[in-house]
C-alpha positions as a printed Julia matrix, in Angstrom:
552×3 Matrix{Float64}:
 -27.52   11.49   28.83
 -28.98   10.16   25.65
 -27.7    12.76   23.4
 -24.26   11.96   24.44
 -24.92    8.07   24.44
 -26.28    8.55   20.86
 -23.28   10.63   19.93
 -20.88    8.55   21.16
 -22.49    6.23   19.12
 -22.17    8.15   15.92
 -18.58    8.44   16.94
 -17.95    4.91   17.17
 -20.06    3.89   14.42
 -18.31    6.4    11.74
 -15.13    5.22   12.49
 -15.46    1.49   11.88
 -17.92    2.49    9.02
 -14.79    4.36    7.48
 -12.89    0.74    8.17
 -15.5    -1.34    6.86
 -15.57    0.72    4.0
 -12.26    1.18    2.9
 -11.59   -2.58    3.98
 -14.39   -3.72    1.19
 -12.92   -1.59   -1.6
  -9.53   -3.22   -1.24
 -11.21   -6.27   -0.83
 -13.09   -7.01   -4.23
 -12.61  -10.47   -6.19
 -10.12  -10.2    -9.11
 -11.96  -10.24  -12.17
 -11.4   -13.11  -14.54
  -8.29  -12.84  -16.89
  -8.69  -12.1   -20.74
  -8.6   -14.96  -22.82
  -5.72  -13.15  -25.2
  -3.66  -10.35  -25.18
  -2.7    -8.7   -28.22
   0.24   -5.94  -28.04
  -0.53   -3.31  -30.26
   1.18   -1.12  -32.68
   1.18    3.15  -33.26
   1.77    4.32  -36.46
   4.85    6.14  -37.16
   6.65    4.25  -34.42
   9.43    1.74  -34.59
   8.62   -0.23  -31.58
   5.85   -2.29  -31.72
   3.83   -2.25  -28.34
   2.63    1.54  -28.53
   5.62    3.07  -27.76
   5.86    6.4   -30.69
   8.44    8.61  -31.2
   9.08   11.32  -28.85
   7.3    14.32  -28.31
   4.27   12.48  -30.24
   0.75   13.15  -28.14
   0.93    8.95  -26.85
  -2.56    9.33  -25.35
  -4.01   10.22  -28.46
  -1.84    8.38  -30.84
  -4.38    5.18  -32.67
  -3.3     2.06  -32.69
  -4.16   -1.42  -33.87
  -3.3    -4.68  -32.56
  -1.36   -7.18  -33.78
  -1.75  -10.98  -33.43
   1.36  -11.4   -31.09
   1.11  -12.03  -27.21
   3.07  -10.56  -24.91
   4.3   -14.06  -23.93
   6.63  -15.69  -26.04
   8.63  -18.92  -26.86
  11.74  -17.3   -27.72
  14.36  -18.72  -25.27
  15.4   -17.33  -21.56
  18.2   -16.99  -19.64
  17.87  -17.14  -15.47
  19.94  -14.67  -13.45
  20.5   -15.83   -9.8
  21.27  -13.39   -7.02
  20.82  -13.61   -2.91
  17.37  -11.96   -3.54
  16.31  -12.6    -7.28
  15.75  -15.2    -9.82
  15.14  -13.68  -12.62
  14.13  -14.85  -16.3
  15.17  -13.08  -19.22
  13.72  -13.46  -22.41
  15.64  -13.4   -25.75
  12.85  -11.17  -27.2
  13.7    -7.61  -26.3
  15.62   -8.52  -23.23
  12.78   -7.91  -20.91
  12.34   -9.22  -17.64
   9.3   -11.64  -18.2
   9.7   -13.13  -14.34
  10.88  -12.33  -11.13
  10.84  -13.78   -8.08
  11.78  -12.62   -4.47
  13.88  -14.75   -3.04
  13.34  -13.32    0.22
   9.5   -12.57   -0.01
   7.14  -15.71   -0.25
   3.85  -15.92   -1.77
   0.79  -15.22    0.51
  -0.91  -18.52   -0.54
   1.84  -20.67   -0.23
   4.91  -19.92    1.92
   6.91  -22.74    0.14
   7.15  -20.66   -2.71
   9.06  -17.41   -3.47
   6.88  -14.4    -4.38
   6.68  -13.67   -7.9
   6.5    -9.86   -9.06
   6.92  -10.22  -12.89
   4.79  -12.98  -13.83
   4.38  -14.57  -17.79
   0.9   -15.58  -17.57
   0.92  -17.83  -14.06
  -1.63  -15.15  -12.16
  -0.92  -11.93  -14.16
   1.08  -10.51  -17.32
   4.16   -8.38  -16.03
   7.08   -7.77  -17.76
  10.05   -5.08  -17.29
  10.29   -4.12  -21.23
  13.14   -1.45  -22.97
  14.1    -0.78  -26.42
  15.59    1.67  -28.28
  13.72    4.28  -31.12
  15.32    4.59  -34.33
  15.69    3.6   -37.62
  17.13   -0.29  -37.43
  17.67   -0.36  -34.02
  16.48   -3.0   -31.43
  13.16   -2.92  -29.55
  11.42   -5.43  -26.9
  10.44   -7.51  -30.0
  13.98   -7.71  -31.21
  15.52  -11.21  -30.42
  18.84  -11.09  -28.63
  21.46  -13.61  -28.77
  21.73  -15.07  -24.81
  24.67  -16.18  -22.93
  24.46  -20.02  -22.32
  23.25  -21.49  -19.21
  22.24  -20.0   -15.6
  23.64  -16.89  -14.41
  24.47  -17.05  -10.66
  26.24  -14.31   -8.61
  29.42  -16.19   -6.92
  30.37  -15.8    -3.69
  32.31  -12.89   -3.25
  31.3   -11.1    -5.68
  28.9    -7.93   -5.75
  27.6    -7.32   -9.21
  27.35   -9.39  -12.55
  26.32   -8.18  -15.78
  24.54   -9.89  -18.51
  25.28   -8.86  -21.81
  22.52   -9.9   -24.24
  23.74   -9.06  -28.76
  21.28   -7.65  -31.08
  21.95   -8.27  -34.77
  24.21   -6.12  -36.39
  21.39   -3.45  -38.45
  23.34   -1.37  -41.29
  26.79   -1.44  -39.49
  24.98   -0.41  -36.33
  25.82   -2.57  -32.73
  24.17   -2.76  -29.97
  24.57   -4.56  -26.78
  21.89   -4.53  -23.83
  23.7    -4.78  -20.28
  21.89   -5.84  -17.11
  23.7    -5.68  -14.16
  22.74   -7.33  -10.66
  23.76   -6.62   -7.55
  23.89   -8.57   -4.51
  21.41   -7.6    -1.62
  19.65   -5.3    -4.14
  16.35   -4.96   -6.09
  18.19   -2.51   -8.19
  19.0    -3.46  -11.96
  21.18   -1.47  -13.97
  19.96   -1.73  -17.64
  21.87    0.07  -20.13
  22.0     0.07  -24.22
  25.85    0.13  -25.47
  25.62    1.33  -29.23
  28.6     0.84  -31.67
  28.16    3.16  -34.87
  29.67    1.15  -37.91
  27.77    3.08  -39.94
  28.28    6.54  -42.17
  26.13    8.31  -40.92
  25.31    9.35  -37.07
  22.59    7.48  -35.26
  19.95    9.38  -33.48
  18.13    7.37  -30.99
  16.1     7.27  -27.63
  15.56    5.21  -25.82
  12.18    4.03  -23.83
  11.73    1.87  -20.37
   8.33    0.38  -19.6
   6.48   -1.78  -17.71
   3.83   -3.54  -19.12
   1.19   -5.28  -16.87
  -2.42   -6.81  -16.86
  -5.0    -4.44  -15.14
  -6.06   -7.01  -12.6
  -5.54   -6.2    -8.63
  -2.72   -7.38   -6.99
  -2.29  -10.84   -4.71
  -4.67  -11.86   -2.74
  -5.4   -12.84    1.16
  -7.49  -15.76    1.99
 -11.1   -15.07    2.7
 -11.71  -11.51    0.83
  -8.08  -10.9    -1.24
  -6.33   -7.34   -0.06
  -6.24   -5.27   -3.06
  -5.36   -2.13   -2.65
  -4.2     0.17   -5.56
  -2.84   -0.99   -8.2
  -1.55    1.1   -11.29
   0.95    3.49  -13.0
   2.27    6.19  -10.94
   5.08    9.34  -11.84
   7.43   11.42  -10.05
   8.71   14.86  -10.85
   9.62   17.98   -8.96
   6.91   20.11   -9.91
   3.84   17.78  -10.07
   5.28   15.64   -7.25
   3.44   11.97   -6.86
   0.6    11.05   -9.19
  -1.21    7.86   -9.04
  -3.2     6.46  -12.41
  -5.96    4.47  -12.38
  -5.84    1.73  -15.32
 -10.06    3.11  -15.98
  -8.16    6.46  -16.32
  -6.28    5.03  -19.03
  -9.25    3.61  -20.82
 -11.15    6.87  -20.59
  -8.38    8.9   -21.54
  -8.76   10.92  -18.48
  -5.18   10.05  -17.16
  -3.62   12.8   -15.92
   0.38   12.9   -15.17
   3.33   14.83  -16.04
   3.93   14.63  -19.39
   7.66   15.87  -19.64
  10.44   17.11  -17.03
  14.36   16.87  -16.04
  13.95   14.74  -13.11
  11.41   11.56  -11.84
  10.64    8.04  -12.23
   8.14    5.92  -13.47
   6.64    2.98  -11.34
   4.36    0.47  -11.14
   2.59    0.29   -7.79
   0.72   -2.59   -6.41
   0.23   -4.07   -2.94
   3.51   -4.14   -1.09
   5.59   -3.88   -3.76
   7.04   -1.62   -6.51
   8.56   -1.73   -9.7
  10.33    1.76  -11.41
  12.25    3.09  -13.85
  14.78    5.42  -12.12
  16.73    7.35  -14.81
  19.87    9.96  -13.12
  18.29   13.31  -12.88
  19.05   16.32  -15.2
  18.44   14.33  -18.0
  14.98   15.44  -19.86
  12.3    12.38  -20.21
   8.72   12.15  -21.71
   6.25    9.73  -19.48
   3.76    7.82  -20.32
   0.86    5.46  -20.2
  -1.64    3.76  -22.25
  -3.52    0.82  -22.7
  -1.6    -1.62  -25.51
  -4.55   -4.51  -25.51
  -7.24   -6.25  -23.9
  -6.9    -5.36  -20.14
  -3.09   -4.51  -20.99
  -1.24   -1.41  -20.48
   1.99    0.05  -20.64
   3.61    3.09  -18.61
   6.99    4.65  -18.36
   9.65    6.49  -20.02
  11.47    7.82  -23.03
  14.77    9.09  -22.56
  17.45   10.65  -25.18
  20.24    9.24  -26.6
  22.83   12.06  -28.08
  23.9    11.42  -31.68
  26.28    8.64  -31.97
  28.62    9.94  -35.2
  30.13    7.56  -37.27
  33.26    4.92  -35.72
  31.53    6.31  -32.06
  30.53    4.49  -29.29
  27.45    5.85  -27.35
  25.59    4.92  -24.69
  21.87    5.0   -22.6
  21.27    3.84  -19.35
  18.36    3.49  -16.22
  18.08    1.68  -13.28
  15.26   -0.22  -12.61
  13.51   -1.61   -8.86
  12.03   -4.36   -8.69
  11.24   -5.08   -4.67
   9.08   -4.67   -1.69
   7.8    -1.24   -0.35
  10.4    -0.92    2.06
  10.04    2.04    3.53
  13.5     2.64    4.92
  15.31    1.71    1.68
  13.4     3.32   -0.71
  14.06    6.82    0.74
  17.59    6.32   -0.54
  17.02    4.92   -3.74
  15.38    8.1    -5.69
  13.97   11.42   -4.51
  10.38   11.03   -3.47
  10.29    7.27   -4.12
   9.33    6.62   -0.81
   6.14    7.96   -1.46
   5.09    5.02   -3.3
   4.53    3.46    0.35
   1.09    5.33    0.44
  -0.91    5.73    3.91
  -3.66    8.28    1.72
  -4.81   11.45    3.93
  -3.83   10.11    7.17
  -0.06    9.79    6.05
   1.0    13.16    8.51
  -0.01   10.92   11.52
   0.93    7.42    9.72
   4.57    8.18    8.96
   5.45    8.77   12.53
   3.85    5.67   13.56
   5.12    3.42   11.24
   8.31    5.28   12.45
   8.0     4.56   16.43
   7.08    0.75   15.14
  10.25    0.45   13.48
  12.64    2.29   16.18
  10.62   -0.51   18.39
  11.49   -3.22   16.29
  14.87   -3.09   16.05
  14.7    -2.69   19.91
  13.18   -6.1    19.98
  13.16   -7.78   16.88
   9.65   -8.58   16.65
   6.25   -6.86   15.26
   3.96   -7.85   17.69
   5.89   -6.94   20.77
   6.5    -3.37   18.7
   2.94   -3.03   18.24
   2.11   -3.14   21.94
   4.51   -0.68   23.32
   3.0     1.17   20.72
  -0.14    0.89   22.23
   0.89    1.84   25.34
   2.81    4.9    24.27
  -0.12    6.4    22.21
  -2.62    5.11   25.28
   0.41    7.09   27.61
   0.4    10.23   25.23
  -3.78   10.27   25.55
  -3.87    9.45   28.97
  -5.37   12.94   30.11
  -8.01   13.26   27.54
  -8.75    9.57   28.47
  -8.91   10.28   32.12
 -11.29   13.16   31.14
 -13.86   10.88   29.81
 -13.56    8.3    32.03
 -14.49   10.58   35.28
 -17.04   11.92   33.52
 -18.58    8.41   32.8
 -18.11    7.75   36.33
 -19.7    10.53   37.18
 -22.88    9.71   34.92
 -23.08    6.45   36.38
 -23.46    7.81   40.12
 -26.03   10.34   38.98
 -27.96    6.89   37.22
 -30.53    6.94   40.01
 -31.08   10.55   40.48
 -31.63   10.65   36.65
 -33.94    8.09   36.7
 -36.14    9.86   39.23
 -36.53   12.67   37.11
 -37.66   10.68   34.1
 -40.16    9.56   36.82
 -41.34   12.74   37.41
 -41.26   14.99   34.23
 -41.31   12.02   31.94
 -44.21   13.42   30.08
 -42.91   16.8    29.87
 -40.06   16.57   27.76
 -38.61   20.05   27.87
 -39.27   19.73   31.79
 -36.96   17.25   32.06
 -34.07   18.45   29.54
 -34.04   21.58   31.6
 -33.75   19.44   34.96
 -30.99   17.21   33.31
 -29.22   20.23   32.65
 -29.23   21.74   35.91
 -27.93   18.82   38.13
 -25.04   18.41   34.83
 -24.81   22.38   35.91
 -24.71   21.29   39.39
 -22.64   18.37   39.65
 -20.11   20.07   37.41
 -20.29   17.55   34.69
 -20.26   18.02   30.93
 -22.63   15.67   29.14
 -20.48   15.23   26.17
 -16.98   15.17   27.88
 -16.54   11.62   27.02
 -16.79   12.01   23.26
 -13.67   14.42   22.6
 -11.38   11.84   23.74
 -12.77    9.56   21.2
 -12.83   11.66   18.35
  -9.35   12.68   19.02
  -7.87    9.05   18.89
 -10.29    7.96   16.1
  -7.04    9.26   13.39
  -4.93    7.3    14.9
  -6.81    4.4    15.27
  -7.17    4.52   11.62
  -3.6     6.1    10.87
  -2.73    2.39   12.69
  -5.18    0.52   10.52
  -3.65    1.57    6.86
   0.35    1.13    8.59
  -0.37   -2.69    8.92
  -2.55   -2.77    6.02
  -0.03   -1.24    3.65
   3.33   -2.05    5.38
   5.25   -4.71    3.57
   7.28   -4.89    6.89
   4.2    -7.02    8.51
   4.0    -9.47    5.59
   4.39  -12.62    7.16
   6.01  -10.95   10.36
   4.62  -13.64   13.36
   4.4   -12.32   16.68
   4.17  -15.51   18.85
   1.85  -18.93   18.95
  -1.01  -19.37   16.27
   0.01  -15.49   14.77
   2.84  -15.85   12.29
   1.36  -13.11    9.9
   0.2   -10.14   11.71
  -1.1    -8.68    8.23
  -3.55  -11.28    8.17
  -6.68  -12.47   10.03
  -6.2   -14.56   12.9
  -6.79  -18.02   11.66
  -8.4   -19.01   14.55
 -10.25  -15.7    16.09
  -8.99  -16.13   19.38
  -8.09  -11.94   19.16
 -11.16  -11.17   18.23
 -13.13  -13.36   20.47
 -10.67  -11.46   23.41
 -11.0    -7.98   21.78
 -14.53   -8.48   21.82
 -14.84   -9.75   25.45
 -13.06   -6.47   26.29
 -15.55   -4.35   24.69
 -18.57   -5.82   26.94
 -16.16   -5.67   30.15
 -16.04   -1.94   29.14
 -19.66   -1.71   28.0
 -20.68   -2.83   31.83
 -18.06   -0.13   33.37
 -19.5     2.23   31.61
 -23.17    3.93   33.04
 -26.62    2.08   31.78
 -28.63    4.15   29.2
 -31.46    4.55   30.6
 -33.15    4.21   27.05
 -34.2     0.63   27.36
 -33.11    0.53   23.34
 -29.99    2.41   23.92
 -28.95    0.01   26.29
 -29.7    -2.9    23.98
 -28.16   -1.67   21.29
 -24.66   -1.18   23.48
 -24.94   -4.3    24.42
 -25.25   -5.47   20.75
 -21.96   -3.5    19.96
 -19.57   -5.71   21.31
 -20.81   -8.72   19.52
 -21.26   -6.77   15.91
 -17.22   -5.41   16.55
 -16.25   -9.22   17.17
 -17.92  -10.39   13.86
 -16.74   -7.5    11.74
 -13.1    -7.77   13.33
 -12.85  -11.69   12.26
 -11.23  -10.37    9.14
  -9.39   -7.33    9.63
  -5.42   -8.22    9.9
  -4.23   -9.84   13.22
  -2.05   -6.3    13.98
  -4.84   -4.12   14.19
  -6.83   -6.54   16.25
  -4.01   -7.3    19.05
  -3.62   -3.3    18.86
  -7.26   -2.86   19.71
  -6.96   -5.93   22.13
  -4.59   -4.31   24.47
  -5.63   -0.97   24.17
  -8.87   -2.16   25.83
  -6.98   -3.93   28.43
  -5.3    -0.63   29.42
  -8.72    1.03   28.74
 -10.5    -0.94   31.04
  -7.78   -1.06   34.0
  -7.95    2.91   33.74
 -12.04    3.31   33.68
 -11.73    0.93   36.43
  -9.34    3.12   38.99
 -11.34    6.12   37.93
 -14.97    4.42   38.47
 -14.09    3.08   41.74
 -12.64    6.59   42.92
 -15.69    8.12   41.92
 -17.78    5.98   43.57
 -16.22    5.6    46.85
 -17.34    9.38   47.38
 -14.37   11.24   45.64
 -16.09   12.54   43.06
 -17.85   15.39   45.1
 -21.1    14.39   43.85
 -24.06   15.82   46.12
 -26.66   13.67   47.37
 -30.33   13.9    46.01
């Protein structure tokens, strides 16, 4: 009896240890911004910002900084679409901020999200130029069309068509197209040869960001990873750490025919998506003071004179939808990351969803969930449950025989053993059950935590944001009021500490569960419900004299 209280215990402990855990690491405070940013530039590169020619070794190329920000005064032109409002600069064309018209910001839902950001809470910017003698980089200052760009109704796409200067005959024009209902930008580099002589020329996308986490939730701030990551065939998904970058122990695919570049942070995504069969060098390095810049380099084939050539990529900007992205790019669905537990996670998150456009609401989806995994574990629940049962009928005739051998410790193991022999009851056949579901539990845990679908999603009453904490830990308070119901069904240790310390459980769950998101905690709440109405039937079958137990 004790060793399988105490390894039930263990059981228990380990996985909300694992929670705990993983919760604190994504919950650190941001640290505090740098007071300047300089960009900086490589040597023997046109584009200042650390972008060098191709097939140079980036990683190891120096560099020294320059005095110039990545913000700048130059002048801006908004883009409006049914999902974006976008700012572009005149410097470089680059995408300096973005918000999501249909995403609001987790501190105030009166505003839209912002993604790109010039300086407000982080440094993002969606940057491209082109490599090559004369021709236009994200410093270069394009001339802007006047006044707001809106997408009219009825129409699907507009394109913004920013001028370079004209460079020794040389054109070139920088399209952006927006779509309606789409995070997808088409950005493309139209280059006129005036010249005479042909123009050779690639072309590089980047993203440039600040290396501070992601937004933040009230209380402890959710920060989960943030950072470069790359696509390809062969090396499949790699994630960078921004401390990688500083220590030069990045490690990505360096060159292939296919993939993306992205930048991954909490919920949402930003990537360079270039067609495939087209070769393109990654990479990523730090360009400044907690500033770094990842993504691509892509060809351009030799523009002879009086010819017209052109470059093009499209670039997402958006939430982590899981659905969506699938269709966007090979593999980009991947940047919706559940870690290890993503073999089990997927086909939740997948059940969720077929239950949500059943009934159009998160919450209700994550019950029947509960009820369909508590469904598919009913046996191995039923298991444990008869076998507490049976424990807590044997309580008394176990506690007579810690009356009699309890000075003779082997005495009484063997005794213990042969009544469990007896009685047909194995000791630990309550703890497989647990371990079993423990994976899912957590599977569940890292779905809500890193599903962009439960941002904000309500579910009824005082929860309108099922990824975060219960504002006023009434689920908790209930989930915890569960766990003593089920702490009293279950048989008394006879270990005066033991039985303390279960009793203690229930309270130390409620405290730590104050702050893990409202999801999780209705999906613990009602799979104790069920939990407790099962042990319940099964208690009170076993001991109204079904259970076959002997008498003493």
């Amino acid at each position: 009896m004790d060793q399988r209280r105490l390894i039930l215990f263990l059981i228990f402990s380990f996985a909300v240890i694992m929670l705990w855990d993983g919760w604190q690491k994504h919950n650190r405070p941001a640290p505090a911004p740098t007071a300047a940013v300089a960009e900086q530039q490589a040597p023997g590169s046109s584009v200042p910002g650390a972008v060098p020619t191709p097939s140079a070794n980036i990683a190891g190329v120096p560099a020294v900084p320059d005095a110039k920000a990545i913000v700048s005064n130059a002048p801006r032109v908004t883009v409006r679409t049914d999902v974006l409002v976008a700012e572009v600069s005149a410097e470089g064309g680059s995408i300096v901020r973005l918000e999501l018209a249909q995403h609001k910001s987790k501190t105030d839902v009166s505003r839209n999200f912002v993604l790109f950001d010039d300086g407000a809470e982080h440094l993002y910017a969606a940057q491209s130029g082109l490599i090559g003698d004369g021709l236009p980089t994200h410093k270069t200052v394009f001339a802007l069309p006047a006044g707001e760009q809106a997408l009219k109704d009825g129409q699907d796409s507009m394109t913004l068509r920013l001028e370079a200067p004209e460079q020794n005959g040389v054109k070139v024009a920088k399209l952006m197209t927006f779509h309606r209902g789409s995070y997808l930008v088409d950005v493309a580099y139209e280059i006129t040869n005036g010249s005479g002589a042909p123009v050779n020329a690639h072309a590089y996308y980047q993203m440039t960001r600040d290396g501070k986490p992601a937004e933040a939730v009230e209380g402890f701030g959710v920060n989960v990873f943030t950072g470069p990551a790359f696509y390809s065939e062969a090396e499949k998904f790699q994630k960078v750490k921004f401390d990688e970058i500083d220590s030069g122990k990045a490690k990505f695919v360096k060159k292939a025919n296919d993939g993306w570049a992205a930048l991954v942070q909490h919920y949402f995504v930003s990537a360079w998506l270039p067609q495939e069969g087209v070769e393109r060098e990654f990479f990523a390095r730090k360009v400044g003071d907690g500033l770094y810049s990842s993504g691509l380099i892509l060809p351009v084939a030799a523009i002879a004179p009086g010819e017209k050539g052109t470059v093009s990529s499209r670039l997402y900007a958006g939430p982590q939808e899981l659905d969506k992205l699938e269709g966007i790019a090979t593999g980009f669905n991947l940047v919706v990351d559940y870690g290890w537990l993503t073999v089990i996670a997927a086909p939740l998150f997948w059940v969720l969803s077929w239950f949500h456009k059943l009934l159009g609401n998160w919450g209700w989806a994550i019950i029947l969930v509960t009820v369909l995994i508590k469904a598919a574990f009913f046996p191995l629940s039923a298991a444990s449950y008869k076998s507490m049962a049976k424990m807590r009928v044997l309580g008394p005739r176990m506690q007579r025989l810690k009356e009699l051998y309890g000075n003779d410790k082997a005495k009484l193991q063997q005794e213990m053993m042969e009544m469990y022999k007896r009685e047909k009851i194995n000791p630990l056949g309550g703890c497989l059950p647990i371990l079993v579901q423990i994976p899912v539990f957590i599977s569940l845990y890292w779905v809500l935590l890193g599903s962009v679908e439960m941002r904000h999603a309500p579910w009824l009453g005082w929860i309108q944001d099922l990824s975060s904490k219960d504002p006023y830990f009434i689920l908790p308070i209930i989930m915890g009021a569960t766990m003593l119901i089920q702490t009293k069904l279950n048989p008394t240790p006879p270990d005066p500490i033991q039985a303390k310390v279960m009793l203690a459980m229930p309270i130390v769950f409620t405290v730590m569960f104050l702050w893990f998101p409202s999801g999780l905690v209705l999906y613990w709440v009602v799979n104790n419900t069920l939990s407790i109405a099962q042990q319940w039937q099964i208690t009170r079958m076993i001991e109204g004299g079904k259970s076959g137990a002997k008498p003493a």
